[in-house]
Each structure stands twice: as structure tokens, then as C-alpha cells.
N, C-alpha and C positions, 0 to 999 in steps of 0.2 A: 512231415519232415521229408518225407519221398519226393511229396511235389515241389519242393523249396529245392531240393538238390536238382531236381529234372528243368525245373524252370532255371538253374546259373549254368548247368551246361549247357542249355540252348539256346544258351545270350548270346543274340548276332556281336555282342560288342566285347566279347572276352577275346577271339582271337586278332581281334584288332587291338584291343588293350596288349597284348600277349606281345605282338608284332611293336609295339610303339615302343613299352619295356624293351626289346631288345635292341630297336633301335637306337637307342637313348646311351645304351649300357658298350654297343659299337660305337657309337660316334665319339665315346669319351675314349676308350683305346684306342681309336682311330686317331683321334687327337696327341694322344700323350706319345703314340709310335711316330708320327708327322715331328713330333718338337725332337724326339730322339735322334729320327734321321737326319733332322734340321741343322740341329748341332752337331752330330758326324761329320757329315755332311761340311760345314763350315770349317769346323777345327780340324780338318785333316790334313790341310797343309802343314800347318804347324805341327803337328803329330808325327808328320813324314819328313819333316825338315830338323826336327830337336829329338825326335825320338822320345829315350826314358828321360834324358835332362831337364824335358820342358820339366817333368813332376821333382825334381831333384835338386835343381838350380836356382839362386835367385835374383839371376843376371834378368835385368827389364831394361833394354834400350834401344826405345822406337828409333832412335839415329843409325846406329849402328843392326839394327832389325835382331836385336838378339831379346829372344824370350823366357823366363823362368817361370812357372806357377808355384815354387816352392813357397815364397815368401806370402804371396794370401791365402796360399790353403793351411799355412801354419797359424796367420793371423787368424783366419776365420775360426778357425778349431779356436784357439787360445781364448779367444775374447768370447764367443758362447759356453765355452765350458766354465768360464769366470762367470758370466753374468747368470749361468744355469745354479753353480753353486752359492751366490748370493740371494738370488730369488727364490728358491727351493724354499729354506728354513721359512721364510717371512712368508710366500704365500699359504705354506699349513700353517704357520700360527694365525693371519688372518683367517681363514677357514675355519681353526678350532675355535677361535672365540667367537667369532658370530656363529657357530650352530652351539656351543657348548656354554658358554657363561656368559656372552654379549647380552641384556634385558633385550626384552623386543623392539622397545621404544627406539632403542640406538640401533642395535640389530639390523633392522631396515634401511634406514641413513646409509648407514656406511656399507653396507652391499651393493647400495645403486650407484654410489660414488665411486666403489672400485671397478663396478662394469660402465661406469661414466670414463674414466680413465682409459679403459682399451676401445673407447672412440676417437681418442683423442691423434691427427695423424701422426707419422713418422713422421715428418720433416720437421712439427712442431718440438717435439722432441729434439729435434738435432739440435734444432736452433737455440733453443733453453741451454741447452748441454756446451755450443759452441759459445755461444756472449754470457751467462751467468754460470754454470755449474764450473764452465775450465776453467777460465779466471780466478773462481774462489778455489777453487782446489789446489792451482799453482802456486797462489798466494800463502795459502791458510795450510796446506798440508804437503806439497810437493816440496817446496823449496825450505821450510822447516826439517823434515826429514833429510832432505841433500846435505845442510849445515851442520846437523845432528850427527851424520855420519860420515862427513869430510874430515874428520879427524884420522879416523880407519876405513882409511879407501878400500882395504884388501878384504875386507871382511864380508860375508856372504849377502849380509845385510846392505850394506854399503851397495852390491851388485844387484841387489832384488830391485833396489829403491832408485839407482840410477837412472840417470836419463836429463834431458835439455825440460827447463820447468816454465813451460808455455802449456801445461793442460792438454794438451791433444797427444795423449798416450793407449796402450793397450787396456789399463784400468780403468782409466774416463769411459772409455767406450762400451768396456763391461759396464759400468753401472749405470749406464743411458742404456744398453741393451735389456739390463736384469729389470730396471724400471718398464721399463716396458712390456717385457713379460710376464710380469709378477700380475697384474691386472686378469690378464689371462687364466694363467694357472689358478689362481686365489679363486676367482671364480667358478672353476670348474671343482677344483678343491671341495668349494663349499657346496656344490648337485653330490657331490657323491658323500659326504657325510651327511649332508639330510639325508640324501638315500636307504641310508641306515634304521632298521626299525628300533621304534621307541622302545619296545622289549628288551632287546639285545643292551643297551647301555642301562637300562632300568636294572635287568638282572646281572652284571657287574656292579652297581651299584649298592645292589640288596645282598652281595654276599662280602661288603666291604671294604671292595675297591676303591680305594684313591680318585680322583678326578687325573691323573698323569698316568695312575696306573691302566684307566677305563679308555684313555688316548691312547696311547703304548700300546697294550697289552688286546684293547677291543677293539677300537674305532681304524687304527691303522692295517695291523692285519685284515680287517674284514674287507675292505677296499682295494688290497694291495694293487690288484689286476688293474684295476680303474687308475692309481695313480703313478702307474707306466705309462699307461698312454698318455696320464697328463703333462710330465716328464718330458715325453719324448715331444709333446706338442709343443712346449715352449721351446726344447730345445731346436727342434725345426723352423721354429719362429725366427731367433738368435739367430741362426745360420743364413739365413735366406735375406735379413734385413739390409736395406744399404743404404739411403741418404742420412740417417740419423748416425747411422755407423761413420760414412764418409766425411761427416764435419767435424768428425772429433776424435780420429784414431791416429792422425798425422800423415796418412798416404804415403810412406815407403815400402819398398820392396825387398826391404832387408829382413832380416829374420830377427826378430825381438828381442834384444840383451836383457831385458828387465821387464820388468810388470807395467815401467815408467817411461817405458820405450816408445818412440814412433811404430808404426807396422799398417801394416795394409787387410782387408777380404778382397774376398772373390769376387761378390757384388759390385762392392765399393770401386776395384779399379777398373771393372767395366762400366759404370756408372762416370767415373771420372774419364776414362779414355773413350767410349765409344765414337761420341762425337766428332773426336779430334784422330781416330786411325785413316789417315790417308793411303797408304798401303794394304795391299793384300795380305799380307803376311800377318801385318797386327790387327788387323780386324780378324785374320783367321786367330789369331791366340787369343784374343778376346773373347772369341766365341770355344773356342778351345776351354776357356776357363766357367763361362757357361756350362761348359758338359760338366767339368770335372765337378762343378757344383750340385749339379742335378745325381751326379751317382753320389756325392757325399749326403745330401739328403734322402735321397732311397735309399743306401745304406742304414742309416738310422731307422728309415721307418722297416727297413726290413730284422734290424735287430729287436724292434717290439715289437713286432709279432712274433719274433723270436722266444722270446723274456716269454709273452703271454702263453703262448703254448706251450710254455716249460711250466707253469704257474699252476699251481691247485687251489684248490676255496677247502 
């Protein structure tokens, strides 16, 4: 044992391994501090020219060079936070059925299909979402609801459901986003419930437990930690997406009357304007909205590890 430990100390190749590690581990903060100052750096005009308005406002007009980020950073919250709580529920019930009462025969099938699905790219998704899902939803469900509730316009319902019914709304968008992430989470969902020792649901079972109660009561808590971060990954996912968000949210910069409303991201109208800013000013607000994206996403991820070290097993 003596000589095993005296021979890895005096391996010519650990303080070069040692050195590579840390080189590795600077270069990525190296990296992530370069995109920080990158985008400072860019949006500062706009920062120094609009002040707190740029974040307050939802005036957007390249003509007249006035800029607001209020209206995508409202869109982008709205429409992850929708597709977060649509995908939530269905990716733990896929999870619980293929680890908990799915046979094996199916079991397998359908787990390779749901991580077949998060190959599948964003834009395909858009595209599904822009010529088949909008279509049928303005048809079948959007403008049903409008006639249902044009009788009482005043009514809260009548304002939820509002909106012009060509499909490209804040809700379309949500569930092309929640489709999307559900793949993810569900998958991950299902590593940490097998992670679970066969013990632990065995002996909830042996003292009586329910199948709901041994879900609830065992399999959720025992996890909890693990699915924060799952949580938070999809919803990082959501936030960050844009061509698939782009073809089917309707690209205004208004702030969102209704569920059924046009509304813009942060992605998205960088996505759609970079291109086309001719000026300084709105290439700098563009990249301005860039930053404010990047702190809203580190924000999140700084509030689970938040959650996590408040968390006990």
C-alpha cells in the first residue's frame, strides 16, 4: 500500500494533469467573463441613453430609435413559466409510470422515444407549431372560446381568452415550449427515480402503502433535491429558446392582455432584429437585451442552488 501511494506521488504526469485541470476550469471563466464584458460592453449605450426605462418601458422603435425591454422580458417570463407548469405534471407522470407500473416490454419503447424527442431540433418544432398546431388551435379552440364568450365581453374570462385568433399567441408558444421541455425533464425525472433503492419502495409497500401513497409519500420526497435542479433545467431551457418561440408568439412588444395575446422574448427579438439593426443604438439595445437575458438566467440558476442548500434529505 506504501509503495502504491509513493509510486502516484511521483508520477511525472499528475502535476501536469493538475496544471491541464486548472487550465480547463480558467479557460471556461475566462470565457463566461469575456461574454459578460462582451455584452456590457455592447449595451452600454443603450443603458446610458434609456437609463431604468430601457427595463420599464415597452416603447420598440427602430424609426424613431426609441427602445423598451419591458415587453420581452415580460413575454419571456410568461410564456416559460406557462410551459414550466404544463410540462411539470406530465413529465413526473411519465417518470412514474415507466419506473413504477409501465411492464418492461413497453417500458423501454417508450423511454427511448421520449429521449428520441429531445433530438429532435428547435426549428422543427417551430415549424410544426407555425403550419399545423396554430392553425388547429385558432380554428378548433381559439375562436370557439372568442364566440363563447362575446356575449360578456366584461367578464374576466372573456379577458383571459382574448385576443386576434390567427394562433400565434403567448399560449401557442407555451405549449411548443412545454413540448419541448417535457422530453428533457421526463427523462431526467426517470435517472432519479430509478436511482431509488428497491428497498425503500419495497418497504413502503410491505407496511401497506398505496401505489400513490408510495409516490407522494416515498419516491417524491426522497428525490426532492434532484428534482430542483430538474425544474430549474427545463426551466432554463424555456427561457433561453428562440426560433421555435419566434414563429409562433406573434413578435409584439406590447405587454400581453391575455393568455391569447401576441407578445414577444428576449431571444426571439434579437433573433428577429439582429440582422436588420442598422444603427448603433439598436444593435446596442439588442445586445442590451442579450445581457438582461443572461442575468435572468443566472438568476435562476443562482436561486437553485439556492433552494438546494436550504434542502435536507
Amino acid at each position: 500500500m506504501s509503495d502504491a501511494k509513493t509510486s502516484h506521488r511521483s508520477d511525472p504526469f499528475d502535476p501536469i494533469f493538475r496544471y491541464v485541470a486548472f487550465a480547463a476550469a480558467t479557460l471556461l471563466l475566462a470565457a463566461l467573463g469575456g461574454i459578460v464584458v462582451s455584452l456590457v460592453i455592447g449595451g452600454w449605450p443603450a443603458f446610458a441613453k434609456f437609463g431604468l426605462r430601457f427595463f420599464f418601458t415597452t416603447d420598440w422603435n427602430p424609426v424613431t430609435e426609441t427602445y423598451g425591454a419591458a415587453g420581452p422580458i415580460v413575454g419571456t417570463l410568461v410564456s416559460s413559466i406557462l410551459a414550466l407548469a404544463m410540462a411539470l405534471p406530465i413529465a413526473i407522470g411519465i417518470a412514474v409510470f415507466l419506473t413504477q407500473f409501465a411492464p418492461r416490454i413497453i417500458a423501454q419503447p417508450i423511454a427511448i422515444a421520449v429521449e428520441l424527442l429531445a433530438g429532435i431540433p428547435s426549428i422543427v418544432y417551430g415549424m410544426w407549431g407555425l403550419f399545423v398546431f396554430a392553425p388547429f388551435f385558432a380554428k378548433y379552440v381559439q375562436m370557439p372560446l372568442l364566440m363563447h364568450f362575446a356575449a360578456n365581453p366584461n367578464s374576466i374570462w372573456a379577458k383571459l381568452f382574448y385576443g386576434i385568433p390567427n394562433g400565434a399567441n403567448v399560449f401557442t408558444a407555451s405549449v411548443i415550449l412545454a413540448i419541448m421541455i417535457l422530453p428533457y425533464m421526463s427523462a431526467v425525472f426517470r435517472e432519479l427515480f430509478r436511482s431509488i433503492p428497491a428497498q425503500v419502495r419495497e418497504a413502503a409497500f410491505g407496511v401497506g402503502a398505496t401505489p400513490f401513497e408510495v409516490v407522494t409519500g416515498v419516491i417524491l420526497p426522497y428525490v426532492q433535491k434532484g428534482m430542483v435542479g430538474v425544474i430549474m433545467l427545463g426551466f432554463g431551457r424555456a427561457l433561453g429558446e428562440t426560433m421555435a418561440v419566434t414563429f409562433i408568439i406573434g413578435n409584439s412588444h406590447k405587454f400581453p392582455k391575455s393568455i391569447f395575446d401576441s407578445s414577444s422574448t428576449l431571444a426571439s427579438t434579437i433573433a428577429n432584429e439582429f440582422a436588420e439593426a442598422t444603427t448603433d443604438l439598436h444593435t446596442s439595445a439588442l445586445i442590451a437585451l442579450g445581457l438582461v437575458l443572461f442575468i435572468i438566467t443566472f438568476s435562476v440558476l443562482a436561486v437553485a442552488r439556492w433552494l438546494l442548500s436550504t434542502q435536507r434529505y
